[in-house]
N, C-alpha and C positions, 0 to 999 in steps of 0.2 A: 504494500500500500504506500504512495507517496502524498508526502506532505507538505503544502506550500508553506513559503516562508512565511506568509499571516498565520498560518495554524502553528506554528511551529511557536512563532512570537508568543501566540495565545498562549500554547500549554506551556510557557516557561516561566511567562505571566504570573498564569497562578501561582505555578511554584516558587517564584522568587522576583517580586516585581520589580525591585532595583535594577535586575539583568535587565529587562526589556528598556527602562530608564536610560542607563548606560551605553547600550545596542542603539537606540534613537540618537542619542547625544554623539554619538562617534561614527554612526554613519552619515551625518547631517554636516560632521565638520570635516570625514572624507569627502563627502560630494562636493563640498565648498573649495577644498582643495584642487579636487582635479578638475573642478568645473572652472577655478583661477578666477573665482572670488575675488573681490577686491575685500570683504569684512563676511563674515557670521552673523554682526550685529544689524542686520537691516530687515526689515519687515518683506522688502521686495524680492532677497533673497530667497526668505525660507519662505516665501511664496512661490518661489520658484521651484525650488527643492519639494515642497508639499505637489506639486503639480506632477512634476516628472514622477516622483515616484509613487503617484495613484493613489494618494492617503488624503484627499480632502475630506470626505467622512469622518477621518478618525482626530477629534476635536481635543481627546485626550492627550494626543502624542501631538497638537501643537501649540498646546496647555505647556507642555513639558518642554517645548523648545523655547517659546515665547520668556516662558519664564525663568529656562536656562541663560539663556541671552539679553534678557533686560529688556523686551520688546513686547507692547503690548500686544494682548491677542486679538483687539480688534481692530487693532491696527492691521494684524498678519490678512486676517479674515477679507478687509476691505481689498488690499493689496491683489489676494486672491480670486478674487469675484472683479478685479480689475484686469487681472491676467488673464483669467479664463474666458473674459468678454473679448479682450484683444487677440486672442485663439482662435474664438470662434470668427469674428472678424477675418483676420490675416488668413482663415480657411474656406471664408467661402462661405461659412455657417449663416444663417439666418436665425431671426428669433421662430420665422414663420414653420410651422411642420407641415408635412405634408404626407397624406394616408400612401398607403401600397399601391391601392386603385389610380391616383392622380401621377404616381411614378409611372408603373407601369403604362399609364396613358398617354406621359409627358415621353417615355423613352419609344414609344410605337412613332410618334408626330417626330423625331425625331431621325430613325432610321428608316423610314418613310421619306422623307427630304433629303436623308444621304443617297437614298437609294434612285432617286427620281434626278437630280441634278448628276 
């Protein structure tokens, strides 16, 4: 059976929460490293580093950096929901969704006009 590294976090969690503490704190200040960081101490950073590495959900682990680093958490929070708008932006994203049916109708009108020119 394999175990992803969140599960893994988890069950070490219970058994010794300081590890997972210490594991956040020192993979946050490697990322800062080889990502050439200019500080750890910025909100826009470990907003960065929360993004990359898939953890916006987990509010506890940036509870723990926030206040590792001297930086407030809503400050991190705002930074982040700044990020992730500029993501979706610089991707193309829209706020608008759009069902299966209107894809699949938008891609038919589509290679329908590739196919005709």
């Amino acid at each position: 059976m394999k175990i992803t590294k969140r599960q893994l976090r988890r069950i070490i969690s219970e058994i010794h929460p300081r590890a997972v503490v210490d594991d956040v704190i020192f993979d946050y200040e490697k990322w800062v490293r080889t990502t050439g960081q200019v500080t750890p101490h910025a909100s826009s950073v470990m907003a960065s580093y929360i993004l990359e590495q898939g953890i916006e959900d987990e509010h506890e682990i940036h509870q723990i950096l926030a206040d590792q680093f001297r930086l407030s958490h809503e400050d991190v929070m705002r930074e982040l929901a700044f990020q992730q708008q500029e993501r979706r932006v610089s991707m193309g994203e829209s706020q608008k969704r759009i069902s299966h049916g209107q894809l699949k109708g938008r891609l038919r009108t589509i290679v329908r006009d590739l196919l005709e020119s």
